[in-house]
C-alpha positions as CSV (number, residue, x, y, z in Angstrom):
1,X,132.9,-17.2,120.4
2,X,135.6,-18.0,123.1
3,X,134.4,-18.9,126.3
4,X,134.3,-15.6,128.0
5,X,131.5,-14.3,125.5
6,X,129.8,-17.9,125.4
7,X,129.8,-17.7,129.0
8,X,128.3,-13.7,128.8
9,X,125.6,-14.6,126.2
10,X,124.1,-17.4,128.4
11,X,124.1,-15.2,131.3
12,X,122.7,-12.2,129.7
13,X,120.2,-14.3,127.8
14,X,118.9,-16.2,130.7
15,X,118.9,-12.5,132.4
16,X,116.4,-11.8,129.7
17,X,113.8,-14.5,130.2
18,X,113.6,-14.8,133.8
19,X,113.2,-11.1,133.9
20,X,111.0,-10.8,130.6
21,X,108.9,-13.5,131.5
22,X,107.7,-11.8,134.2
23,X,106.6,-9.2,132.3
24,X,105.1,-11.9,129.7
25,X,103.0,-14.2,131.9
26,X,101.0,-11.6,133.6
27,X,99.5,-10.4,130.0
28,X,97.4,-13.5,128.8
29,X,95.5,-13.7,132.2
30,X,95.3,-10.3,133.8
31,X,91.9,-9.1,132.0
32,X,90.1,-12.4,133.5
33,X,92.0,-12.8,136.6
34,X,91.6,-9.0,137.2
35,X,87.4,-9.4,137.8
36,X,87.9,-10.9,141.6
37,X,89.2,-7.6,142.7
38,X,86.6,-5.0,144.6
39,X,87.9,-1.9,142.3
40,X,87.7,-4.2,138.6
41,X,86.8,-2.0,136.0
42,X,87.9,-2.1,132.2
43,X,90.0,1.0,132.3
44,X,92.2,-0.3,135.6
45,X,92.7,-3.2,133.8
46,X,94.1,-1.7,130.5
47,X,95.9,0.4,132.9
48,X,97.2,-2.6,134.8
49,X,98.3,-4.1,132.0
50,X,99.9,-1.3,129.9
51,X,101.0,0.4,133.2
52,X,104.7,-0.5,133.2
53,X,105.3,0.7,129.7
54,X,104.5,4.5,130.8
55,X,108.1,4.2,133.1
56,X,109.8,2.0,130.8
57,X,109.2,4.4,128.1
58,X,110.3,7.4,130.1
59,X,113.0,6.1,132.0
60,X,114.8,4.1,129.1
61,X,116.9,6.2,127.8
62,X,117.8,8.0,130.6
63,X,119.0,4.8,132.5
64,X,121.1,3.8,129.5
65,X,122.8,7.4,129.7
66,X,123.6,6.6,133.2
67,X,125.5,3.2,132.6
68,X,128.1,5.2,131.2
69,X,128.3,7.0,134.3
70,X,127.9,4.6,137.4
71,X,129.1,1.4,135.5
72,X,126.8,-0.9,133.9
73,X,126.2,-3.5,136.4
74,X,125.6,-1.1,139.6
75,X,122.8,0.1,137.0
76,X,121.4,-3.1,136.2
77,X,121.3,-4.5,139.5
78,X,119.8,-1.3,140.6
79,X,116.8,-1.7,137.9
80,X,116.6,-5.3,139.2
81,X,116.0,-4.2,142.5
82,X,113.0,-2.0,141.6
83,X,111.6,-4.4,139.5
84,X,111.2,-6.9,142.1
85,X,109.8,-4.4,143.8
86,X,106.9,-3.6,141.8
87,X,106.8,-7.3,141.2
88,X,106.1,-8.1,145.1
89,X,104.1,-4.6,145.5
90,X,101.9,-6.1,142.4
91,X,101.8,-9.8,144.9
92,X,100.2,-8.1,147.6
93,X,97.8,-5.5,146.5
94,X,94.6,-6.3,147.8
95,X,93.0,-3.5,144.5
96,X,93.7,-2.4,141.1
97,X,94.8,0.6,142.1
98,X,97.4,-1.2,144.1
99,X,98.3,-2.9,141.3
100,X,98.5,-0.8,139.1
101,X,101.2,1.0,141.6
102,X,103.4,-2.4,141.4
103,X,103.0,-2.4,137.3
104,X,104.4,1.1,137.1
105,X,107.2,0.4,139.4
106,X,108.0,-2.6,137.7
107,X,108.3,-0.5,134.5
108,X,111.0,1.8,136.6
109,X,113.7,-0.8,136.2
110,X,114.5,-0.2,132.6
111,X,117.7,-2.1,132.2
112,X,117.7,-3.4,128.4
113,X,120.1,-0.3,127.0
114,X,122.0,-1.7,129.6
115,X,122.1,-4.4,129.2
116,X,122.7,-4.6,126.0
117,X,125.6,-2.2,126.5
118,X,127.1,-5.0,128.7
119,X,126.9,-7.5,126.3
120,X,129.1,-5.3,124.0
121,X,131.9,-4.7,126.7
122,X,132.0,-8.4,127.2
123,X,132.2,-9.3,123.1
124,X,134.5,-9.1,120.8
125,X,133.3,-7.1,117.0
126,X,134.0,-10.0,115.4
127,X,131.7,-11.8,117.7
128,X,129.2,-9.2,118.9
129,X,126.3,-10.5,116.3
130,X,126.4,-13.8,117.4
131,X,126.1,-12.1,121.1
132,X,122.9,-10.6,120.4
133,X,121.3,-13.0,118.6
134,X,121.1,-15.7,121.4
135,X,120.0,-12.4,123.6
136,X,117.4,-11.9,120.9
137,X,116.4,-15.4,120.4
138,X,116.1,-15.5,124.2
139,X,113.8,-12.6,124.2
140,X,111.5,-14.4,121.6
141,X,111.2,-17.5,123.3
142,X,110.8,-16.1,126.6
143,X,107.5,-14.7,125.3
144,X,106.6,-18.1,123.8
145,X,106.8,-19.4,127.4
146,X,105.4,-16.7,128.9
147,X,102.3,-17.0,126.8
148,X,101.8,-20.9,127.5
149,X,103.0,-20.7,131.2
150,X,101.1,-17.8,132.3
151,X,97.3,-19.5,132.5
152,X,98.2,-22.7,133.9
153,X,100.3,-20.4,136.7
154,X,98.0,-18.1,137.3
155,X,95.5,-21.3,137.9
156,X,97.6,-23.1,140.3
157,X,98.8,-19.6,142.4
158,X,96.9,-17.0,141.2
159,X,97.5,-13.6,140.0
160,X,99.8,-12.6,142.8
161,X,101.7,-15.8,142.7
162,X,102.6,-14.9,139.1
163,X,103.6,-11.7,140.6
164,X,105.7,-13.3,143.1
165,X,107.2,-15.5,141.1
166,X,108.3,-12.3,138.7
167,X,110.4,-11.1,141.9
168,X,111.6,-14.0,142.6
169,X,113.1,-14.4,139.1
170,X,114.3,-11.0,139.5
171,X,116.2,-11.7,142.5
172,X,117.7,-14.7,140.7
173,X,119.2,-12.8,138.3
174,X,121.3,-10.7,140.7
175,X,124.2,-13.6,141.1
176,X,124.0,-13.9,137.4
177,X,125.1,-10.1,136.7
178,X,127.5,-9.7,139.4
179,X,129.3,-13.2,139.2
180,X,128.5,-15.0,135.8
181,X,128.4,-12.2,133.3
182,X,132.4,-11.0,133.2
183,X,133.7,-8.0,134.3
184,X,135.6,-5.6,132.1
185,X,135.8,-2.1,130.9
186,X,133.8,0.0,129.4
187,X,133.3,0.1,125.4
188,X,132.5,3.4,123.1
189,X,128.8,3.6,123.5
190,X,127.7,5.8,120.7
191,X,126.0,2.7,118.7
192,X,125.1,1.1,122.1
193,X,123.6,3.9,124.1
194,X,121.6,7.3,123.3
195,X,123.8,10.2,123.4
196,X,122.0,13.4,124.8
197,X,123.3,15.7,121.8
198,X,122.2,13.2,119.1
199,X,118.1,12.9,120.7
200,X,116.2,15.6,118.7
201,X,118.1,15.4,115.4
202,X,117.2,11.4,115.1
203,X,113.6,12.2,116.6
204,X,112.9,14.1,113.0
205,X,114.7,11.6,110.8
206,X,112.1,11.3,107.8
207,X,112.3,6.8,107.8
208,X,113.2,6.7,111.9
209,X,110.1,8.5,113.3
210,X,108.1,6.3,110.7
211,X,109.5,3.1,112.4
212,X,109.6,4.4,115.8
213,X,105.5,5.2,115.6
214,X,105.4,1.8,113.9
215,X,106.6,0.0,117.0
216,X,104.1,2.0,119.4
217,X,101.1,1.4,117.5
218,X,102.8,-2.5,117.2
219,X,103.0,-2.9,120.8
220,X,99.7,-0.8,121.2
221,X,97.7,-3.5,119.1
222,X,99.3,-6.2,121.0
223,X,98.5,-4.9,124.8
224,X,94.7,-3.8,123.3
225,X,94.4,-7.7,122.0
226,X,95.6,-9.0,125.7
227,X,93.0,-6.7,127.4
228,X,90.1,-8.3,125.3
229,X,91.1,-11.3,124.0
230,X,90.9,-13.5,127.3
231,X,87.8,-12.1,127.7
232,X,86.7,-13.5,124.5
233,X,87.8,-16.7,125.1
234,X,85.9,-16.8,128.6
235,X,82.6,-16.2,126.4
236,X,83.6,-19.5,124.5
237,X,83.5,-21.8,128.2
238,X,87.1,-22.0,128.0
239,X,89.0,-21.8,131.1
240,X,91.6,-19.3,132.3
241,X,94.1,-22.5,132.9
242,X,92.8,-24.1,129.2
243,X,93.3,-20.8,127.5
244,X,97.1,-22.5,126.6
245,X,95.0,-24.8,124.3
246,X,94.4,-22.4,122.0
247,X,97.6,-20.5,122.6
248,X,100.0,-23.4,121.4
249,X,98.8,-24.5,118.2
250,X,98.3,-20.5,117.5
251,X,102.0,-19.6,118.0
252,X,103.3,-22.7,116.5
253,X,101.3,-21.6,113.1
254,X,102.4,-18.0,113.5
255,X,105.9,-19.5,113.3
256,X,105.3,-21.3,110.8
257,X,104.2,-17.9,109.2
258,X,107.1,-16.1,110.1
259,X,109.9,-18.6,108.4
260,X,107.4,-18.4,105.6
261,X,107.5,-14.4,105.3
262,X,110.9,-14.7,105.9
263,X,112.2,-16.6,102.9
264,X,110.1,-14.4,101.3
265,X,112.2,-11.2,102.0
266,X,115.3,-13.3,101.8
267,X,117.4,-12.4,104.4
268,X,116.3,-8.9,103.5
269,X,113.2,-6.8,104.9
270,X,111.4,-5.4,102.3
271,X,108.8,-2.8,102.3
272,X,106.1,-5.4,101.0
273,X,106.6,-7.8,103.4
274,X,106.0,-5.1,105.9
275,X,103.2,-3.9,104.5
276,X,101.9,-7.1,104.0
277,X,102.2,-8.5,108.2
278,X,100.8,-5.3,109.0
279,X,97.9,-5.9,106.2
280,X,97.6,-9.6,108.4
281,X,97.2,-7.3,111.7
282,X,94.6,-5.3,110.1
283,X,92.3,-7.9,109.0
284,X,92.9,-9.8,112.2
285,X,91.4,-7.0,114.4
286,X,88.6,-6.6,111.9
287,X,88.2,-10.7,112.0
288,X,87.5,-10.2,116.0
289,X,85.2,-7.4,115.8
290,X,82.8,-8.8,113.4
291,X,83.0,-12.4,114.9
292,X,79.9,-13.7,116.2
293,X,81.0,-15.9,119.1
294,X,82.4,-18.3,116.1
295,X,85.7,-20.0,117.7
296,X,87.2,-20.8,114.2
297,X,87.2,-17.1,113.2
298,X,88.7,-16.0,116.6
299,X,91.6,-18.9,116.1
300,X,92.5,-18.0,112.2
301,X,92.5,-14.1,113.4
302,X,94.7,-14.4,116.1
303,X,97.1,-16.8,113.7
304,X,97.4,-13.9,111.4
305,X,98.0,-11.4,114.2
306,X,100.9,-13.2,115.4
307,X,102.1,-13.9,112.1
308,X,102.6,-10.3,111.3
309,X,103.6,-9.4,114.8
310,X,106.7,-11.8,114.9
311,X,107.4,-10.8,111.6
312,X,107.5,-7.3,112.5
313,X,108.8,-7.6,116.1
314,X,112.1,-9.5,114.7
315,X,112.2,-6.8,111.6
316,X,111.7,-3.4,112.9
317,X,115.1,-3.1,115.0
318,X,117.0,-4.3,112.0
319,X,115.8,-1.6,109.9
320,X,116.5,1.0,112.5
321,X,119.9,-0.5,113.1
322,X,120.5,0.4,109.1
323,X,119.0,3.7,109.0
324,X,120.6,4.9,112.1
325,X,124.2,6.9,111.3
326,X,127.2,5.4,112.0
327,X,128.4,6.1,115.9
328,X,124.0,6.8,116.6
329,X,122.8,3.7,116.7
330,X,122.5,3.7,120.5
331,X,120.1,6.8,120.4
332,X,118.3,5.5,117.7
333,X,117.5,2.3,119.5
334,X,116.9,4.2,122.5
335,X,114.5,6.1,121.5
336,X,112.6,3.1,119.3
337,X,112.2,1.3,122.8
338,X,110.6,4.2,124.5
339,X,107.8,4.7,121.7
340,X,107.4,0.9,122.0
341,X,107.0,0.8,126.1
342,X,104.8,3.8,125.4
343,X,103.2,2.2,123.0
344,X,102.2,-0.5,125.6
345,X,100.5,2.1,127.5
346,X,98.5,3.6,125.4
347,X,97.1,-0.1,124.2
348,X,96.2,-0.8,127.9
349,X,94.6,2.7,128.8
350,X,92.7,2.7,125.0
351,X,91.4,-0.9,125.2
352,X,89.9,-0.3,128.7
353,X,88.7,2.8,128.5
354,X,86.8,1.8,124.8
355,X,85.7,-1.5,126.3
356,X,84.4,0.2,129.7
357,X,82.3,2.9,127.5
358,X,81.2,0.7,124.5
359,X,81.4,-3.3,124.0
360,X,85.2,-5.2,123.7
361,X,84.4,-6.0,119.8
362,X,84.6,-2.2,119.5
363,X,88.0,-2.2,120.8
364,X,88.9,-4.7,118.1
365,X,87.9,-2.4,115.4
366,X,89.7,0.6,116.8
367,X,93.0,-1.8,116.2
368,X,91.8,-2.0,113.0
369,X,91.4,1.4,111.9
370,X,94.5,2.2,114.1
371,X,96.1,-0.4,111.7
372,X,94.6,1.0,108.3
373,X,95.9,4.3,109.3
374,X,99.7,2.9,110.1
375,X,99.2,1.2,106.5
376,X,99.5,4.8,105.2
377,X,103.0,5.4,107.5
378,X,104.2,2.5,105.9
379,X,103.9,3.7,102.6
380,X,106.4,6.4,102.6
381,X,109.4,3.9,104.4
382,X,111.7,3.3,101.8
383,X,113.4,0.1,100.9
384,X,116.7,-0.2,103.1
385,X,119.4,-2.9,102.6
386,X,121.4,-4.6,105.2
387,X,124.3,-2.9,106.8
388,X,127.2,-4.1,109.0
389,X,128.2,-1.6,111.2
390,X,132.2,-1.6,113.0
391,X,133.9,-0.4,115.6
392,X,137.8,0.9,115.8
393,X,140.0,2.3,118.3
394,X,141.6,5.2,117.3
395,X,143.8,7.9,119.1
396,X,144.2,11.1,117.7
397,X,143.6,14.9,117.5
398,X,140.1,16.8,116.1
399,X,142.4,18.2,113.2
400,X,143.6,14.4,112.2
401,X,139.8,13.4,112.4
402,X,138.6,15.4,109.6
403,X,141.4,14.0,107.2
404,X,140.6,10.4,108.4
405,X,137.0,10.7,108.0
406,X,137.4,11.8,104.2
407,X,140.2,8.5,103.6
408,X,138.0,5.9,105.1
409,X,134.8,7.3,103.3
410,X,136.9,6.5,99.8
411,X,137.4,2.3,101.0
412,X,135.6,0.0,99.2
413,X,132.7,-1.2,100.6
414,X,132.2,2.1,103.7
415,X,129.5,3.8,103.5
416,X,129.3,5.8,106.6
417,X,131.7,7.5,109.2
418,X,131.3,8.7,112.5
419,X,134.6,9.7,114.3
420,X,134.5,10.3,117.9
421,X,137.8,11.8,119.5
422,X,136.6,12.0,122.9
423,X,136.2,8.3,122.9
424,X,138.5,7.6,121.1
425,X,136.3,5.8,118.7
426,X,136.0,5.2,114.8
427,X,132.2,4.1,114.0
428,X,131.8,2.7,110.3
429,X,128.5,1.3,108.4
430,X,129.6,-1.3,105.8
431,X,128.8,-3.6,103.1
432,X,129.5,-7.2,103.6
433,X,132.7,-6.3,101.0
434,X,133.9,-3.7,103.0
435,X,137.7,-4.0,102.8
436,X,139.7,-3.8,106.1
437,X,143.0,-4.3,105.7
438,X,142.6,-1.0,103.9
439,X,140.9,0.4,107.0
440,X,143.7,-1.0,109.2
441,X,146.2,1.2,107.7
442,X,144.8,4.4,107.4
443,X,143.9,4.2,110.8
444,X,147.6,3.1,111.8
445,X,148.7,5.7,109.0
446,X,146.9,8.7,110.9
447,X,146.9,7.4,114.4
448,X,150.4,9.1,114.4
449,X,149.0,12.5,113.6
């Protein structure tokens, strides 16, 4: 990478964990922290947790859409803006309900399409994976932090410093958008952003809707096992600021679990690995419903959860970034991230209002017959192997498009074409053999037509 996109992916990647942390910290304490408020009640807290991922959800893809529009930084900034708001809305509520308000505000700002859009302006295609894997890898280890930081935070400040300090962190990243990440012009979006015309013909694809309810009953699972595991852990004596304790050693072993399942796929993501984290998930939940107050059962179960999670957290947007057509990647992804924000919700709103009619163990085994059931979904996704997907500049009429389409589909190595002449783009899915010199000239070869 040349400095320009070193300089991009630092500041888009520390955009990500001051803003994701945020969002992180407040998970691991909220359903303790939550009983000193006059309104507490199990369902206010599932909403108060899951809250943000009803707006998220709905406003994802529509904010993504209007990047291409406005610009992608008056966008961003703008999502910043109402994020701290919720944030500081969420700092001084003096109820639930109050919260709750602040949470769902919070989920208005719903910035990642565009920000990964940005990040695609500001790279090169020869250096755009190397872009968004130190966003990725930021994501990741902002919710390592988030995790370990959040108890000893919310000890030292409370709830509503946490909140503060999640509008504060919002405000910080401001400078970083408007003067650190570069400025340039806008890039085809067709694999960055969702395209309007493209929404319900992916939202029936027979392997994308299988992944895309995968990742809300994924992020489902894990807002459910933040309502009820803290809770759990206060029945063991453990204090909201020791919580970490048991946190740390947990995610380094789930780590350890995830480079393990890992070499197992090989670089790959096959269907038994899959099956096989979200096997871990299953037994985890049914490990916390039938313990009896036994730490070491609690401890192994929530190892396995994680296990599986990372594993399937890091694997799921790969898959749909293979599956997806050439030039639709940006819808695909667009919609995957609103059934996973809505996925949040429902965990909150299901965990509270299961806990607040029956007992929190019952909770647990709903995530485990939610996750037998998803075993079933799993079954009919087929194997998919790894895809690199490219990007060309082309100019030329509809006529000429048709022609070009057919002579790239016969080069070695491309398996997919998606030409748009509005944009002026060529959109390609390719094996790692894909020859491009020979794409180089039939583009130059029918550029003139």
């Amino acid at each position: 990478m040349n400095a320009l996109e070193v300089r991009a992916a630092v500041s888009l990647a520390l955009v990500y964990v001051l803003r994701m942390m945020g969002l992180f910290m407040v998970m691991p304490v909220l359903a303790v922290a939550a009983m000193d408020y006059p309104d507490y009640s199990p369902v206010l807290v599932g909403l108060a947790v899951g809250g943000y991922g009803l707006t998220q959800a709905a406003l994802q893809i529509p904010m993504g859409m209007l990047s291409d529009r406005w610009g992608r930084k008056p966008v961003i900034l703008f999502g910043l803006t109402v994020f701290a708001a919720g944030s500081f809305i969420a700092a001084t509520a003096d109820t639930l309900a109050w919260m709750i308000a602040g949470r769902i505000l919070q989920g208005a700002g719903a910035i990642a399409g565009a920000i990964m859009a940005l990040a695609t302006d500001v790279s090169r295609e020869t250096q755009r994976a190397k872009v968004m894997a130190v966003i990725g890898i930021a994501i990741g280890f902002s919710f390592y932090l988030a995790v370990l930081a959040g108890p000893l935070i919310a000890n030292s400040w409370g709830l509503s410093g946490i909140f503060a300090l999640t509008g504060v962190l919002a405000i910080c990243c401001m400078p970083l958008i408007q003067w650190a990440v570069p400025t340039v012009g806008m890039q085809g979006s067709g694999d960055v952003l969702p395209q309007r015309n493209q929404l319900r013909r992916l939202l029936v694809s027979s392997q994308l809707w299988r992944l895309n309810l995968s990742v809300m009953l994924l992020h489902m699972m894990i807002t459910l096992l933040f309502v009820q595991l803290p809770v759990t852990l206060v029945h063991f004596d453990m204090t909201l600021e020791s919580h970490w304790m048991l946190y740390l050693p947990v995610l380094v072993a789930s780590i350890i679990g995830l480079i393990i399942l890992m070499a197992i796929g090989k670089g790959q993501t096959p269907r038994k690995v899959v099956m096989a984290a979200a096997l871990m998930m299953t037994v985890a939940f049914a490990m916390l419903g039938a313990q009896d107050h036994a730490r070491w059962v609690v401890v192994g179960a929530v190892i396995l959860f994680f296990t599986g999670f990372n594993y399937l957290e890091a694997s799921f947007p790969a898959l749909v970034s293979s599956i997806a057509p050439a030039g639709e990647k940006g819808t695909a992804m667009g919609i995957y991230a609103s059934f996973q924000f809505f996925g949040a919700f429902i965990g909150g709103v299901l965990a509270g209002v299961v806990a607040d009619h029956w007992t929190p163990e019952t909770a647990y085994f709903v995530g485990a017959v939610a996750a037998s059931c998803w075993l079933l979904v799993l079954r009919g996704l087929n194997e998919v192997n790894r895809v690199k997907r490219v990007t060309f500049k082309w100019q030329g009429s509809a006529q000429a498009s048709s022609e070009l389409g057919q002579a790239l589909n016969e080069v070695t190595g491309v398996q997919e074409t998606t030409i748009s002449v509005n944009e002026g783009m060529v959109y390609l899915k390719v094996t790692q053999q894909f020859d491009q010199d020979a794409i180089n000239r039939i583009l130059t070869r029918f550029s003139a037509r």
